[in-house]
N, CA, C and O atoms as CSV, one atom per row, in Angstrom:
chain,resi,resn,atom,element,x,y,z
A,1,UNK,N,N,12.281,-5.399,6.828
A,1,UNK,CA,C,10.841,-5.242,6.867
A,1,UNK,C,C,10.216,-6.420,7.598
A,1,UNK,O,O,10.714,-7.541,7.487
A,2,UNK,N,N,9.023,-6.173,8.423
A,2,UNK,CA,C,8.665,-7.246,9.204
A,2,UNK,C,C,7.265,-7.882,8.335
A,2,UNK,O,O,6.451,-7.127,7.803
A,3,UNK,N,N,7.181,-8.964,8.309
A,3,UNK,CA,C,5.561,-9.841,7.875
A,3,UNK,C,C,5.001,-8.684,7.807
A,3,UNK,O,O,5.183,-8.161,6.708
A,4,UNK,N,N,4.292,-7.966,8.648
A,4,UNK,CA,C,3.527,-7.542,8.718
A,4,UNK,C,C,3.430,-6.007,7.619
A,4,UNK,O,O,2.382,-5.511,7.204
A,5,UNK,N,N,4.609,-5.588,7.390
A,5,UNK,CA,C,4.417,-4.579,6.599
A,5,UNK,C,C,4.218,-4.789,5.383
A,5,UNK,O,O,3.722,-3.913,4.675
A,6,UNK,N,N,4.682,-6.393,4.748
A,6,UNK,CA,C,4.473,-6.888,3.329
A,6,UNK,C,C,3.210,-7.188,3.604
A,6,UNK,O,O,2.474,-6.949,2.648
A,7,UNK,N,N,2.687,-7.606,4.509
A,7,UNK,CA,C,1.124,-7.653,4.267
A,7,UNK,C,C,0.373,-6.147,3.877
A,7,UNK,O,O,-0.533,-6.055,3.049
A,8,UNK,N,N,0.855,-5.167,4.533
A,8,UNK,CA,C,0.014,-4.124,4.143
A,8,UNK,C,C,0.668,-3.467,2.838
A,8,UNK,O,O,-0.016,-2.608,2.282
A,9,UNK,N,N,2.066,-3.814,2.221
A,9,UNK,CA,C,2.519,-3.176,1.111
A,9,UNK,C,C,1.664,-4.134,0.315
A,9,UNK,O,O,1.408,-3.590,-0.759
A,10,UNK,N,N,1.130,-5.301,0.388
A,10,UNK,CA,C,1.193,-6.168,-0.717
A,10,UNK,C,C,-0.755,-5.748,-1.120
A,10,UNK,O,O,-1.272,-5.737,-2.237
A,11,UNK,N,N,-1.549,-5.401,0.478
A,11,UNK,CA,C,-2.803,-4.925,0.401
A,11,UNK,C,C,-2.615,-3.358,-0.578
A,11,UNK,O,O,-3.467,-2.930,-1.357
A,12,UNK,N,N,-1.763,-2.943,-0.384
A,12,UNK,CA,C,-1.780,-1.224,-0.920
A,12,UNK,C,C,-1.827,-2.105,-2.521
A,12,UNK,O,O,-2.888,-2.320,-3.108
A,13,UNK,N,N,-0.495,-2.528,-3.036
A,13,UNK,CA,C,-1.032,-2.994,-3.922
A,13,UNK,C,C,-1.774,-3.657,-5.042
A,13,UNK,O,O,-1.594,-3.417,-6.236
A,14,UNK,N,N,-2.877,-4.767,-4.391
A,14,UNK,CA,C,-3.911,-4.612,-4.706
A,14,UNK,C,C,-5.212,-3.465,-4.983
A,14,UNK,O,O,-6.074,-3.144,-5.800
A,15,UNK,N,N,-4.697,-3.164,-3.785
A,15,UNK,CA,C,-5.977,-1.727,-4.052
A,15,UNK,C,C,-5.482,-0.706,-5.126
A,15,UNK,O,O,-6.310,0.130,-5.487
A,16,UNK,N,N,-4.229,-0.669,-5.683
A,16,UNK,CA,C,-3.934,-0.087,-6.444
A,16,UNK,C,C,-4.715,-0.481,-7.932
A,16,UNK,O,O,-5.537,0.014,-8.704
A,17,UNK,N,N,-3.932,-1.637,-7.793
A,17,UNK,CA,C,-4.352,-2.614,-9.099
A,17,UNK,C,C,-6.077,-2.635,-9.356
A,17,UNK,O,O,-6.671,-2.340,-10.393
A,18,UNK,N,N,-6.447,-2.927,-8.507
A,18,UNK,CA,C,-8.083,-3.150,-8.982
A,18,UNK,C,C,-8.753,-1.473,-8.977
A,18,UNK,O,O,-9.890,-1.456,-9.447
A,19,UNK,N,N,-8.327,-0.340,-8.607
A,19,UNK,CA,C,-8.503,0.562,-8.602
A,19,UNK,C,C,-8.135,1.273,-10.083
A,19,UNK,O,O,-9.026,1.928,-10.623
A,20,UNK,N,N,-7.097,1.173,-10.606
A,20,UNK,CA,C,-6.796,1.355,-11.955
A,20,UNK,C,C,-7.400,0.420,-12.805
A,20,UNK,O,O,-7.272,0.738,-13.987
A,21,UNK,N,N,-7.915,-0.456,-12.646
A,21,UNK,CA,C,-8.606,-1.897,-13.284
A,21,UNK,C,C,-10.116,-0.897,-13.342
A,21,UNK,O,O,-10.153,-0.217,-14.367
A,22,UNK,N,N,-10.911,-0.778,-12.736
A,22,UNK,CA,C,-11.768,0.008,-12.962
A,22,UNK,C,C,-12.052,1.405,-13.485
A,22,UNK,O,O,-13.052,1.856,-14.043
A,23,UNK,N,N,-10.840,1.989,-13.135
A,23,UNK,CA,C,-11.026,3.098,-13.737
A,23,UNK,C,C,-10.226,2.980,-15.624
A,23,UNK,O,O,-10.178,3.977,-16.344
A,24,UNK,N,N,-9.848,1.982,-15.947
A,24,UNK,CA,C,-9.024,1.984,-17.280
A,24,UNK,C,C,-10.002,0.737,-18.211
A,24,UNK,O,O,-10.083,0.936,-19.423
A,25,UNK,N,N,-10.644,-0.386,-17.687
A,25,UNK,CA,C,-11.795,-1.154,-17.946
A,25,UNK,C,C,-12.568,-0.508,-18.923
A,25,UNK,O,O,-12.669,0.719,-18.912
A,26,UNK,N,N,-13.240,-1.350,-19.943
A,26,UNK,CA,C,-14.599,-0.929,-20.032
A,26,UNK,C,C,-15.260,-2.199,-20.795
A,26,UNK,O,O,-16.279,-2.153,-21.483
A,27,UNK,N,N,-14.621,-3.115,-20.581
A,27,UNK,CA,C,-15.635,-4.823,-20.603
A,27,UNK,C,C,-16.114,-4.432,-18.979
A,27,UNK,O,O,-15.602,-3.775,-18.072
A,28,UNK,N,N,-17.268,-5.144,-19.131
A,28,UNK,CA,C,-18.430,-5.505,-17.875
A,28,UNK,C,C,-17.747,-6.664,-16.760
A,28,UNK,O,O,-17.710,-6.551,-15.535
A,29,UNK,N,N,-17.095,-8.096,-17.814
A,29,UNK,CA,C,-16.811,-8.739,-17.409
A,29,UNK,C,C,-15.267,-8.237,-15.749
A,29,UNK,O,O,-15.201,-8.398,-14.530
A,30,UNK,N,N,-14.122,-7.439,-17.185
A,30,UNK,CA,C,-13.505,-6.828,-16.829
A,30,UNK,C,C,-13.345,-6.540,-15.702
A,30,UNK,O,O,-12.488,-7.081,-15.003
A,31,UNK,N,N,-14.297,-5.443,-15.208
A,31,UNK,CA,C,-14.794,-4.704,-14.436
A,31,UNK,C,C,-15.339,-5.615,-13.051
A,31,UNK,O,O,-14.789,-5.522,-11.953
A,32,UNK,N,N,-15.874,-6.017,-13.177
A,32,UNK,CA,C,-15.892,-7.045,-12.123
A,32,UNK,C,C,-14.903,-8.162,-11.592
A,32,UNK,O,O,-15.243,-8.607,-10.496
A,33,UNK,N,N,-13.901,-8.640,-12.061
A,33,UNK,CA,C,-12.986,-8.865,-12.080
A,33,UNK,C,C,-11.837,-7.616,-11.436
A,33,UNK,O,O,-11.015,-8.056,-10.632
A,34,UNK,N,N,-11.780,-6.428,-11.693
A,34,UNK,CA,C,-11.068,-5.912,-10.967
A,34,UNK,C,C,-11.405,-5.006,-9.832
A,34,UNK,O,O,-10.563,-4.361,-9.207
A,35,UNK,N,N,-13.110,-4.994,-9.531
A,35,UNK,CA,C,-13.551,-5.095,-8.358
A,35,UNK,C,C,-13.550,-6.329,-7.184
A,35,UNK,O,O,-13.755,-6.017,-6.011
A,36,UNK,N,N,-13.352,-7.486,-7.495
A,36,UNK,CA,C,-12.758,-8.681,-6.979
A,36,UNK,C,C,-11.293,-8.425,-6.404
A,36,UNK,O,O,-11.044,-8.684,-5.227
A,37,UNK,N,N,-10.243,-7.862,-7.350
A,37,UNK,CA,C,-9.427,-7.630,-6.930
A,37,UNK,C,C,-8.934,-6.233,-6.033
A,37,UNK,O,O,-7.943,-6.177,-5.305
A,38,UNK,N,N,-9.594,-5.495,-6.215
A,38,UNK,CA,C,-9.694,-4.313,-4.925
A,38,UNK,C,C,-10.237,-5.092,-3.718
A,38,UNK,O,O,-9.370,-5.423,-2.909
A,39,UNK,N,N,-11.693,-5.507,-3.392
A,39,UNK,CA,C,-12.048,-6.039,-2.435
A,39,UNK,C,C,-11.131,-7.134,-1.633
A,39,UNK,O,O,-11.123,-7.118,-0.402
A,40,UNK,N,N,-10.432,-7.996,-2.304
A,40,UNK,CA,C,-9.420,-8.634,-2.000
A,40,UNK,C,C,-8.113,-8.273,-1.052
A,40,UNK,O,O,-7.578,-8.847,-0.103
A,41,UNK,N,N,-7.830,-6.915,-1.843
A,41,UNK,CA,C,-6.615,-5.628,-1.004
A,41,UNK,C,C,-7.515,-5.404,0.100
A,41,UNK,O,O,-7.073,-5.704,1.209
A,42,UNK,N,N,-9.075,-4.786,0.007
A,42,UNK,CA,C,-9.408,-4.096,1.247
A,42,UNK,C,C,-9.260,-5.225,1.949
A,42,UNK,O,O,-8.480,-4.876,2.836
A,43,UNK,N,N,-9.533,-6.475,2.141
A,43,UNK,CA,C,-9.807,-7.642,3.090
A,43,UNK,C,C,-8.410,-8.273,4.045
A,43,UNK,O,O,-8.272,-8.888,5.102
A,44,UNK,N,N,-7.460,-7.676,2.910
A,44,UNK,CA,C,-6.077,-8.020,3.454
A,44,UNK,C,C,-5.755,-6.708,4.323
A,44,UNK,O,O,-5.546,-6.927,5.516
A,45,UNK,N,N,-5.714,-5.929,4.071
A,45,UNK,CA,C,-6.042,-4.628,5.054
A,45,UNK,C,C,-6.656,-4.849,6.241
A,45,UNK,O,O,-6.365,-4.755,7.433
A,46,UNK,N,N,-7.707,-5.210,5.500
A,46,UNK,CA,C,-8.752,-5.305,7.766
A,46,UNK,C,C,-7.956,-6.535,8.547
A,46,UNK,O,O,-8.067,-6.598,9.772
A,47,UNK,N,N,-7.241,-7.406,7.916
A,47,UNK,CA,C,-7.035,-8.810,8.321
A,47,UNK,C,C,-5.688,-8.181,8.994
A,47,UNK,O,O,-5.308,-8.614,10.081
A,48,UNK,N,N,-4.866,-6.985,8.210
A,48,UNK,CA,C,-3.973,-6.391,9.023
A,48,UNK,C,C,-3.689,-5.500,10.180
A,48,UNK,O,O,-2.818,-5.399,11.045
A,49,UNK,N,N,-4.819,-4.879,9.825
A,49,UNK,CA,C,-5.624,-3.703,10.892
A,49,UNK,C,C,-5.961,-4.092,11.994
A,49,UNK,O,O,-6.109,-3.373,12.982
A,50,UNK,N,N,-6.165,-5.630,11.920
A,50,UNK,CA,C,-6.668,-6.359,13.236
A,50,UNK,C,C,-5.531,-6.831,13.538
A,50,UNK,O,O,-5.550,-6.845,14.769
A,51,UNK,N,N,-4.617,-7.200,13.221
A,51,UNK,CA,C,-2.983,-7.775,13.978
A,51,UNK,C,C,-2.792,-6.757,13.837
A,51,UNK,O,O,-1.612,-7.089,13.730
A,52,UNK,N,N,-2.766,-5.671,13.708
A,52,UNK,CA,C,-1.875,-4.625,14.352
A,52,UNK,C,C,-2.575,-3.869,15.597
A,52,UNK,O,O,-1.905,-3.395,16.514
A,53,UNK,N,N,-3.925,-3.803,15.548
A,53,UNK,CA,C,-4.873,-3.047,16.859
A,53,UNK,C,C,-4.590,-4.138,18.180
A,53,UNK,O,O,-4.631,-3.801,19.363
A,54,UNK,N,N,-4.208,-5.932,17.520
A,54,UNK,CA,C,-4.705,-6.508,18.706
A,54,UNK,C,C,-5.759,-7.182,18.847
A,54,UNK,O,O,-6.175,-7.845,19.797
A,55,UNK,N,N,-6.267,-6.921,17.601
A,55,UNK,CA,C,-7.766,-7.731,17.767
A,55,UNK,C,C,-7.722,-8.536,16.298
A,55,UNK,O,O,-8.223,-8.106,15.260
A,56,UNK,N,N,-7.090,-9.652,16.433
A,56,UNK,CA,C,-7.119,-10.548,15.078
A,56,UNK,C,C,-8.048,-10.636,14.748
A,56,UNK,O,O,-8.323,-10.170,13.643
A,57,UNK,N,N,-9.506,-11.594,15.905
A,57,UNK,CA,C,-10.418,-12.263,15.795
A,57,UNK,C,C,-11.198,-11.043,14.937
A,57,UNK,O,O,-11.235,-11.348,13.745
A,58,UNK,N,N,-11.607,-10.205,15.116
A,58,UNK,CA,C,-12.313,-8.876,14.925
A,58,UNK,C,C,-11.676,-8.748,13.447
A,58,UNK,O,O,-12.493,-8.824,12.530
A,59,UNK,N,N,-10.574,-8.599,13.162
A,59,UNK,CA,C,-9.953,-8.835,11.961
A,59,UNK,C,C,-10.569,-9.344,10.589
A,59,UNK,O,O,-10.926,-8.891,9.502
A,60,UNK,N,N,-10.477,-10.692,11.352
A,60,UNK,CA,C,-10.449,-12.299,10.242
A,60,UNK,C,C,-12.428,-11.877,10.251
A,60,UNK,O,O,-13.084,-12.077,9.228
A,61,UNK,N,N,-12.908,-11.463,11.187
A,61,UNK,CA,C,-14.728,-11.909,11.224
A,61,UNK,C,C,-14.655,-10.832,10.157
A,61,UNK,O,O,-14.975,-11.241,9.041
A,62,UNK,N,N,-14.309,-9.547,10.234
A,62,UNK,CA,C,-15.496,-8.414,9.108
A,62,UNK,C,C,-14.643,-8.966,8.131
A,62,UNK,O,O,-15.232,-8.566,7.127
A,63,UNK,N,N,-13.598,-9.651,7.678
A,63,UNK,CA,C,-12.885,-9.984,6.272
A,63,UNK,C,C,-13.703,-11.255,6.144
A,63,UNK,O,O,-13.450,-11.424,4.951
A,64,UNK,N,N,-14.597,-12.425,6.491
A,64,UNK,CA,C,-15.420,-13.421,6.309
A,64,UNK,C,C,-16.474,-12.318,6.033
A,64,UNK,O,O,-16.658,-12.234,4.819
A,65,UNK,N,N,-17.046,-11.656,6.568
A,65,UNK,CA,C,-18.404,-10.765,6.032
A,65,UNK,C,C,-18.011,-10.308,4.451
A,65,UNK,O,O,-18.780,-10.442,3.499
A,66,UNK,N,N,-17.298,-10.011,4.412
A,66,UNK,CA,C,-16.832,-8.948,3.536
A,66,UNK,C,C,-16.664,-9.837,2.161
A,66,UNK,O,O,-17.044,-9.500,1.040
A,67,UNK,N,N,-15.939,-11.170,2.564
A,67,UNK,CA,C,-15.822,-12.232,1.260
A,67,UNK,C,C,-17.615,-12.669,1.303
A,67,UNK,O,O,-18.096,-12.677,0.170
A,68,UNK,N,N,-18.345,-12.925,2.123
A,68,UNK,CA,C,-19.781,-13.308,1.627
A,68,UNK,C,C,-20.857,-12.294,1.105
A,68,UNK,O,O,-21.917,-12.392,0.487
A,69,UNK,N,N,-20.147,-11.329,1.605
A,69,UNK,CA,C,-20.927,-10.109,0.619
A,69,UNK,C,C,-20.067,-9.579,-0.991
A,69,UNK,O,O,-20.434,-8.958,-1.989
A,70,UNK,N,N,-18.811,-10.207,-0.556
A,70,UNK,CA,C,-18.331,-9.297,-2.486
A,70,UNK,C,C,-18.602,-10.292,-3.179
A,70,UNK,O,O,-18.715,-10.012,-4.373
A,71,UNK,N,N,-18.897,-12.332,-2.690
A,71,UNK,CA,C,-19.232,-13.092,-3.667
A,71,UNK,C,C,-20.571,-12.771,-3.854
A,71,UNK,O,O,-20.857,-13.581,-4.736
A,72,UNK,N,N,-21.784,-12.025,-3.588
A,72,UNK,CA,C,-23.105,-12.049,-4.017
A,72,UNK,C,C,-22.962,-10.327,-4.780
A,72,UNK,O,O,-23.919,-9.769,-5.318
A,73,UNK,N,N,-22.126,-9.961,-4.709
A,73,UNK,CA,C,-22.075,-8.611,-5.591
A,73,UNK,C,C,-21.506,-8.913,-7.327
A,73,UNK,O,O,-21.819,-8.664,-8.491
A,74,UNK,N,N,-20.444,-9.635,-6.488
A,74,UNK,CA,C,-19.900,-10.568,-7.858
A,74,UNK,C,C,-20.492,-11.725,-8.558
A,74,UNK,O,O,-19.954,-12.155,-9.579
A,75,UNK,N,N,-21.510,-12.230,-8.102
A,75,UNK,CA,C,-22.780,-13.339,-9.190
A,75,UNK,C,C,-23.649,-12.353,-9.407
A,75,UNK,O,O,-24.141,-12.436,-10.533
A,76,UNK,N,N,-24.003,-11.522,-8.823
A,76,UNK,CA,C,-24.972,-10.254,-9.567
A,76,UNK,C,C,-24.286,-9.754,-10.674
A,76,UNK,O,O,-24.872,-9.796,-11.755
A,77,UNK,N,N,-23.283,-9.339,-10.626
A,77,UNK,CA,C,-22.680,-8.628,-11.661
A,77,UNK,C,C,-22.024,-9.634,-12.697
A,77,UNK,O,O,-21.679,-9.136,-13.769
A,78,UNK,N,N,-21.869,-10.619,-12.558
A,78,UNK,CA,C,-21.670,-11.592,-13.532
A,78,UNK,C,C,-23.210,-12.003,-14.381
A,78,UNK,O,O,-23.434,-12.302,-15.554
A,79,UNK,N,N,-23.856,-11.896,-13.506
A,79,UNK,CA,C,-24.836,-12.399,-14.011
A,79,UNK,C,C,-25.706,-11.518,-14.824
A,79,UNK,O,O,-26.378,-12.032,-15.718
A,80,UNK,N,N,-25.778,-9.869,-14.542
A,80,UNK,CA,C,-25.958,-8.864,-15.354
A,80,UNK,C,C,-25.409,-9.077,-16.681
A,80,UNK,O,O,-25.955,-9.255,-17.770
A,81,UNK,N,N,-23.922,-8.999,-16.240
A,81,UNK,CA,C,-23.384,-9.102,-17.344
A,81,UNK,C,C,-23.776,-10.022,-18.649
A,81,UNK,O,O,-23.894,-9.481,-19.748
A,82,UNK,N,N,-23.966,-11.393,-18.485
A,82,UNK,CA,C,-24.728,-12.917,-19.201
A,82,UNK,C,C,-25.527,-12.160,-19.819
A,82,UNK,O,O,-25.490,-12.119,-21.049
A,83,UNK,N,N,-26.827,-11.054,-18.761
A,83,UNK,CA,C,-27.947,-10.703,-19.530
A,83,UNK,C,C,-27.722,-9.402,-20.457
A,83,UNK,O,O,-28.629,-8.805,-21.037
A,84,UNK,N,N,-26.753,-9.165,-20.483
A,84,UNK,CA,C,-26.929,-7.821,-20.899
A,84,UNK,C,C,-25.558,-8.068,-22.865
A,84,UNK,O,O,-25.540,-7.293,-23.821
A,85,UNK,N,N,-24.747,-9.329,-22.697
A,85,UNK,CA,C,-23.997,-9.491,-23.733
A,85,UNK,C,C,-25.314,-10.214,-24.394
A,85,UNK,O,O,-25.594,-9.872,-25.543
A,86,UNK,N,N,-26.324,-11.408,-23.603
A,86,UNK,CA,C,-27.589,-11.818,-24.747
A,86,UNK,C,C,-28.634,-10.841,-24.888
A,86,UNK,O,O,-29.667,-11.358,-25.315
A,87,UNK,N,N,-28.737,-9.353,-24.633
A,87,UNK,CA,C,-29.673,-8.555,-25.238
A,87,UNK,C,C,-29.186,-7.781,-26.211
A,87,UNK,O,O,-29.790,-7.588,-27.266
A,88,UNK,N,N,-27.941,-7.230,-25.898
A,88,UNK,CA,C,-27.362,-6.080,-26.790
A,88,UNK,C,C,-26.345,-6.694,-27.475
A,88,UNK,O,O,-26.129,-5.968,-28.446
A,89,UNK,N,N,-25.420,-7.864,-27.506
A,89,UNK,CA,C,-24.441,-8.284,-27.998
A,89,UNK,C,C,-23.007,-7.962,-27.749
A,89,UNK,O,O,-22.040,-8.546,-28.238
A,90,UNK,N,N,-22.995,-6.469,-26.525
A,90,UNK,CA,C,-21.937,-6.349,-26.284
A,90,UNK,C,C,-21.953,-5.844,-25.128
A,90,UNK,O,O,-22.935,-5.312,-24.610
A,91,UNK,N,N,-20.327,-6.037,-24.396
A,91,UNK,CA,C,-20.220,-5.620,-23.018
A,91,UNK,C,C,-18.991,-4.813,-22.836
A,91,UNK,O,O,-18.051,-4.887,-22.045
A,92,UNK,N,N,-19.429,-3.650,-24.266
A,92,UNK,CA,C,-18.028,-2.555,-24.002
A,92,UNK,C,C,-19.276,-1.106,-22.927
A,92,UNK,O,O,-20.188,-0.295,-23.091
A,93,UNK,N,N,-18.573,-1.556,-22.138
A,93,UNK,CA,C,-19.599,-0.292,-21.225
A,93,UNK,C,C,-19.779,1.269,-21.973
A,93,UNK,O,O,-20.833,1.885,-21.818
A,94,UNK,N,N,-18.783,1.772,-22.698
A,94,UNK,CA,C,-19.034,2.764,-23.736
A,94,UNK,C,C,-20.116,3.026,-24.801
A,94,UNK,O,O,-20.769,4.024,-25.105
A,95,UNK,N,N,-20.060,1.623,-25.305
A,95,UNK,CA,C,-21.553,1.440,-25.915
A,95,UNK,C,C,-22.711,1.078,-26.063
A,95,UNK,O,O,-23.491,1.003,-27.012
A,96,UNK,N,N,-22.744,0.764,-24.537
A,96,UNK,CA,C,-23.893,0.406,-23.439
A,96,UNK,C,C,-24.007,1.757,-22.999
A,96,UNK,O,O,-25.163,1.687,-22.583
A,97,UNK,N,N,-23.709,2.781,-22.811
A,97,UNK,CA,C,-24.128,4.099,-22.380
A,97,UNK,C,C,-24.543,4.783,-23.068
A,97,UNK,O,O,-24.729,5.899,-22.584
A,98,UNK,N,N,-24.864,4.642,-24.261
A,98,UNK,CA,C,-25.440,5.507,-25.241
A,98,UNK,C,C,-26.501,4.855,-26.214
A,98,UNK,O,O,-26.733,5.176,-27.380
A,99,UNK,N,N,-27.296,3.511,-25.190
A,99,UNK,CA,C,-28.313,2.710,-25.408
A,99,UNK,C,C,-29.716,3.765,-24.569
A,99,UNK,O,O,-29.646,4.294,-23.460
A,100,UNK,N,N,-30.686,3.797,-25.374
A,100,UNK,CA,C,-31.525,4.397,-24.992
A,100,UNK,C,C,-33.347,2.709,-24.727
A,100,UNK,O,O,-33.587,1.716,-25.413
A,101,UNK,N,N,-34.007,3.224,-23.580
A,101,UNK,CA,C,-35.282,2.425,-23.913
A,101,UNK,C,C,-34.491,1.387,-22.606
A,101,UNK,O,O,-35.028,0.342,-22.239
């Protein structure tokens, strides 16, 4: 196997992982945390997509976009989270869905 295919076996499995992380989750915290780790797989993906098209540079730039936009998705959602364990006391998303008001 060459570098390059453990890079994209190792991206598949991330996206696996944070993909089952969300769908099996139901802490808030959790959950963001294994949206971190999907975004992570997709980023190793484009970073591969671009050594393999030929175009690294093009690569590495939308995977820098991509880390400055999932860290402001991820202090939002951390930070939801802060507000939402000091209003209701809990951050099982199950019983946050059947909060009314």
């Amino acid at each position: 196997m060459t570098p390059l295919n453990l890079v994209i076996a190792g991206a598949l499995v991330l996206l696996g992982i944070g993909l089952y992380g969300l769908l099996v989750l139901r802490n808030l915290i959790k959950l963001v945390i294994a949206l971190q780790i999907l975004v992570k797989g997709a980023i190793l993906a484009l970073v591969a997509a671009g050594s393999l098209s030929g175009q690294t540079n093009l690569g590495q730039s939308l995977a820098v976009t991509l880390i400055v936009a999932d860290t402001v998705v991820a202090v939002v959602g951390l930070a939801l989270a802060v507000q939402v364990r000091r209003r209701f006391g809990t951050l099982d998303v199950k019983e946050l869905s059947t909060l009314r008001g």
